[in-house]
C-alpha positions, 0 to 999 in steps of 0.5 A, a space after each residue: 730391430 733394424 731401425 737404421 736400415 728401415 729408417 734408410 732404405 729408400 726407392 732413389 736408385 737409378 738402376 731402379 725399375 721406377 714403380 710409379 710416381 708416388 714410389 720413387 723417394 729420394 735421398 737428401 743429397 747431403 747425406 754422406 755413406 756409412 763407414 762398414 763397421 768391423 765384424 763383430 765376434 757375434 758375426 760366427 763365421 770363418 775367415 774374412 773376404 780381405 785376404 781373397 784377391 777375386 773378392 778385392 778384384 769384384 769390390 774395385 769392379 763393383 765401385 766401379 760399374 756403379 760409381 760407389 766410393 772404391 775404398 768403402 766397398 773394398 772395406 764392406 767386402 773384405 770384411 764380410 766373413 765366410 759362413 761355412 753353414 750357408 754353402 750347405 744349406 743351398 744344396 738340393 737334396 739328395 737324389 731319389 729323395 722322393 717329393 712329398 707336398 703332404 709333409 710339405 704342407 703340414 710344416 705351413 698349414 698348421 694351427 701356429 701360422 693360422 692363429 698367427 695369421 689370424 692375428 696379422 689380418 685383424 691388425 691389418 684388416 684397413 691396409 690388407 682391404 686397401 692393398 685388394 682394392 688397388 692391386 687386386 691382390 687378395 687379402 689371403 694370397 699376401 697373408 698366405 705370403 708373410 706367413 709362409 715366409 717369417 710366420 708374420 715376422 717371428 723368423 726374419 732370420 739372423 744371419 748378416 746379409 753381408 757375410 750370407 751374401 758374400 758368401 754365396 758370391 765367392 764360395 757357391 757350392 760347386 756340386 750343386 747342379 747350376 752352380 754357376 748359375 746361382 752364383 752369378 745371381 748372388 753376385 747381382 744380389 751382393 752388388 744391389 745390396 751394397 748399392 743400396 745401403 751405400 747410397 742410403 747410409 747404411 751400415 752393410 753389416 747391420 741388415 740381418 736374414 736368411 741364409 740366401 740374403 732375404 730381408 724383412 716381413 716378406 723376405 725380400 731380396 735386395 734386387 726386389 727390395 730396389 725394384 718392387 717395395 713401396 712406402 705404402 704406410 705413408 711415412 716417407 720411407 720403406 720398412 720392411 722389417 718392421 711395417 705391416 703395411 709397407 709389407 702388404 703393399 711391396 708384395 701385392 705390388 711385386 705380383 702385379 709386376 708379375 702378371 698377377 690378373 685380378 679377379 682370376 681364380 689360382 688354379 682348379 680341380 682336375 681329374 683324368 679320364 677313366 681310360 688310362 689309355 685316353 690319358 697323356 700324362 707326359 705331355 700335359 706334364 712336359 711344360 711343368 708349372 707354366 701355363 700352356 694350354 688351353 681348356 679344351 686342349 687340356 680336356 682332349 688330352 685325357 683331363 677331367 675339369 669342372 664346369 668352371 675351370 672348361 670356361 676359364 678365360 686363359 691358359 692352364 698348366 697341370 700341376 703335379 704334387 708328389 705325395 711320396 709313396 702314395 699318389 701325386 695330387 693334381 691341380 690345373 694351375 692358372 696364370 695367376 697359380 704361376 704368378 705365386 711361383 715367380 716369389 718362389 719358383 715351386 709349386 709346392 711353395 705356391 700351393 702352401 701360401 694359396 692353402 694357408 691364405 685360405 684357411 686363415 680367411 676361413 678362420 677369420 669368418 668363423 662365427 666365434 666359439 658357442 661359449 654358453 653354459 660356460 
């Protein structure tokens, strides 16, 4: 377990989006920056960043812009170690690999997570009430979030931070499509990470995650750790490996900073008029998952919506889920439905969370098994 990083880790940056009051701790200012111990022979990668001048070149850029100490964050870089594995597993699939939401779906939605789940909202059921009523999250789209993301911590990933992020800052694969793009993004996620453990006297090799540099219960990273997760158990610092609560709290605050409207439904049934002809498929696609148009527009354009979805009280977007061979499956997506998508932006993703949320609130009002007889 991560005891020193979650007994660290604290909201005090400066390049904080503050959250409220209450959010903000502060770090004693007579703490001093942990030295970043050499790599460990179980760290597995390949060579060390030390001997990359453009790696050395970003360290002095970054102790720079941030006013970090110059020698510690040349040390933490050039120690980091290339994962071989991590460029790999950040390419797309190959073209014409058809989307499947079915095959999708029954990786996440299955009788592990729900029982999993299960378990987490009865150990949780005080905090996960709590964090419905002052955000307006519902208690299943977070369990739906944990679930999907670590099966309620059991996979939290193994890969160093450090070395996944350095990584994906100095050896992006090229072949992927917007390649500079991403890299440009794990060069702002490597320079909070190494803000963060600095100002909180972290060692950066001690954090362990996912191969894109994701921490903790819901897999943040740490430009989101900074910005959106909150003490919400109340001892005084944020946890997100090994807090349930500080996890339900950070995601349910992470949606309100993302447009989340309590009360509104994620998405609705939709069918499309008996006239193909009537039916402009293109059109009501071409704005993808965000939401565009309104009821009636989606209606004029060739969608059949239920009487709920017609009085919905903001825009909607069609949501097309490829199914392989077979036909696509639809939904009308609200902007509650795109909220989901800004923790992962697919909409296979957002339906696995919305579908596996649901069955697991579906599980816990079951009326236990009828064991009479036995």
């Amino acid at each position: 377990m991560l005891k020193t990083l979650s007994n660290a880790i604290i909201l005090i940056a400066a390049c904080a989006t503050p959250i409220s009051a209450s959010a903000q701790k502060h770090q004693n200012p007579g703490e001093t920056q942990a030295a970043a111990k050499p790599p460990s022979a179980a760290a597995n990668g390949g060579p060390a960043y030390a001997t990359r001048p453009e790696a050395l070149q970003f360290a002095d850029d970054l102790a720079e812009r941030r006013d970090l100490d110059r020698e510690w964050v040349r040390q933490a870089i050039g120690q980091a170690r290339f994962l071989p594995q991590v460029p790999r597993l950040m390419l797309p699939p190959p073209k014409g690999q058809a989307k499947n939401w079915q095959l999708y779906r029954s990786r996440f939605i299955d009788p592990v997570r729900i029982r999993a789940g299960l378990r987490f909202w009865q150990d949780n059921a005080e905090t996960l009430a709590r964090a419905e009523s002052e955000f307006g999250v519902p208690a299943e789209i977070i369990v739906g979030i944990i679930g999907v993301e670590t099966i309620y911590g059991q996979q939290m990933g193994n890969f160093r931070v450090m070395d996944a992020l350095a990584t994906l800052v100095f050896d992006f694969p090229a072949a992927h499509p917007r390649a500079a793009e991403r890299a440009e993004f794990f060069r702002r996620e490597l320079e909070q990470f190494l803000s963060l453990t600095h100002r909180t006297n972290v060692d950066p090799f001690e954090p362990r995650g996912s191969y894109a540099g994701a921490m903790g219960l819901a897999q943040f990273m740490p430009s989101s750790w900074v910005r959106y997760a909150i003490d919400f158990d109340g001892d005084g610092r944020v946890d997100l490996f090994n807090s349930p609560a500080d996890a339900i709290g950070s995601v349910a605050n992470y949606f309100v900073a993302h447009g989340w409207k309590p009360g509104m439904p994620t998405h609705y049934a939709v069918q499309f008029d008996a006239d193909p002809a009537r039916v402009q498929l293109d059109e009501l696609l071409a704005p993808d998952i965000l939401p565009s148009f309104s009821p009636a527009s989606m209606q004029a354009k060739g969608a059949v919506l239920d009487a709920a979805a017609a009085q919905h009280a903001g825009p909607l977007a069609l949501v097309e889920l490829q199914n392989g061979g077979e036909a696509p499956s639809y939904v009308a997506g609200t902007e509650n439905f795109y909220a989901v998508t800004r923790y992962n932006w697919s909409s296979y993703y957002a339906m696995a969370v919305i579908e596996l949320g649901r069955e697991i609130a579906a599980a816990r009002a079951a009326p236990p098994p009828d064991n009479a007889g036995h």
